[in-house]
N, C-alpha and C positions, 0 to 999 in steps of 0.2 A: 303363441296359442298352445296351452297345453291343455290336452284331452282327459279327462277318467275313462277308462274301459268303461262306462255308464252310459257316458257322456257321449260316447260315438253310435252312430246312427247310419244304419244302410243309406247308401244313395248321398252321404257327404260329401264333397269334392275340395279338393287340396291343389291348390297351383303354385310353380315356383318360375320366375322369370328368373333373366337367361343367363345362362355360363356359357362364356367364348370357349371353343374348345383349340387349344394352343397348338401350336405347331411342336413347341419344345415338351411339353408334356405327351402328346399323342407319341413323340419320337421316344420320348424315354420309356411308356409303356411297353411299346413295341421290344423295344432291346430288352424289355426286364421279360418279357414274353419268350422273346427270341431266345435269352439265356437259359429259362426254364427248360427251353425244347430242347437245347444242346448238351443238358446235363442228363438228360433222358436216355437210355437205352435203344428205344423203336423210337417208333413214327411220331410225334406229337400234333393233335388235330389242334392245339390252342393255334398254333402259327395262321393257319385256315382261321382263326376266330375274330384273330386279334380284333378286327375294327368294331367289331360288336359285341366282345368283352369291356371293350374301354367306352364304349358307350353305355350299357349297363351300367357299371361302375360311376360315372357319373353321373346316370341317371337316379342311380339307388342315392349317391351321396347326395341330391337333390333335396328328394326327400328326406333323409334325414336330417339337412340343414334346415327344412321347416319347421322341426324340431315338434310336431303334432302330439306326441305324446311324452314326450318330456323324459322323464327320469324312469316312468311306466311301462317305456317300453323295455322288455326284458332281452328279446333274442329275436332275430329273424328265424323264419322257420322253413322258408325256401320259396323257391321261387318257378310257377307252373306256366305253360302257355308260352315261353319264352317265344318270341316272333322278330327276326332283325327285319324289318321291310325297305328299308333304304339306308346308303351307306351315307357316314359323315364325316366330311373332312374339314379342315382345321381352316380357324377363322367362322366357323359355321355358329352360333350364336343358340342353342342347346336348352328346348322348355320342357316342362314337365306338366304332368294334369294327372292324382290321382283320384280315384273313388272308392270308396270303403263299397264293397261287393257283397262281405258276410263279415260275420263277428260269432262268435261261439262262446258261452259260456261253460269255464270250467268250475272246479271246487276253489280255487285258491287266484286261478287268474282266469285270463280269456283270451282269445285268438281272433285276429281282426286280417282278413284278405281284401286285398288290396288289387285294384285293375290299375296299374301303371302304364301313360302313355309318354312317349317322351316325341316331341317335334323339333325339327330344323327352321330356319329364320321364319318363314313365310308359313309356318302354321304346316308344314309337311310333316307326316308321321313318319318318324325313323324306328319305331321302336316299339313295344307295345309285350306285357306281361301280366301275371298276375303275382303277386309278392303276399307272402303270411309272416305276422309276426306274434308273439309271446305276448302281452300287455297283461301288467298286473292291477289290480282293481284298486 
């Protein structure tokens, strides 16, 4: 399904079932985290993050694997409200559910926000943002 910035409409909703989230990937995130922190000078809070950076991350790749706006979409534009609400560990089975919240039109493109929720096996929320991105017309 690919979108026009036209074509999207407040209150759409996007779902993606599930990505197992791996024990050897979780692992390897962590050490690419870990090493960031260790190249660092001070303190590094990422290490404090990890579990819910690597959740994000799969959660954003989620949707983009929807692929909803196709070739349209230009750039993410960031991401607000960020909330980790429960943590996930590996083997845990990873959903997503978003909804178009606002869209904005500009001169040349337009700007679509997004409420991204992501859940664990049993429908539990882990995760929960709001995500803007670029889309060209």
């Amino acid at each position: 399904m690919k979108l026009k910035f036209n074509d999207i409409t407040i209150g759409q909703r996007f779902e993606k079932e599930f990505y197992k989230m791996d024990k050897d990937e979780i692992i390897s995130f962590y050490s690419l985290i870990h090493n960031i922190c260790m190249s660092m000078k001070r303190r590094c809070n990422l290490v404090d993050l990890k579990e819910g950076l690597h959740t994000i991350c799969v959660s954003f790749k989620l949707w983009t694997d929807l692929n909803v706006l196709g070739d349209d979409l230009i750039a993410g534009t960031g991401i607000d409200q960020l909330k980790f609400v429960r943590p996930v560990f590996p083997d845990v089975l990873l959903y997503i559910m978003t909804e178009v919240i606002d869209k904005q039109e500009r001169r040349e493109d337009g700007e679509v926000i997004l409420q991204l929720l992501s859940f664990k096996n049993d429908r539990e929320l882990v995760l929960k943002a709001h995500i803007s991105a670029l889309v060209s017309k």
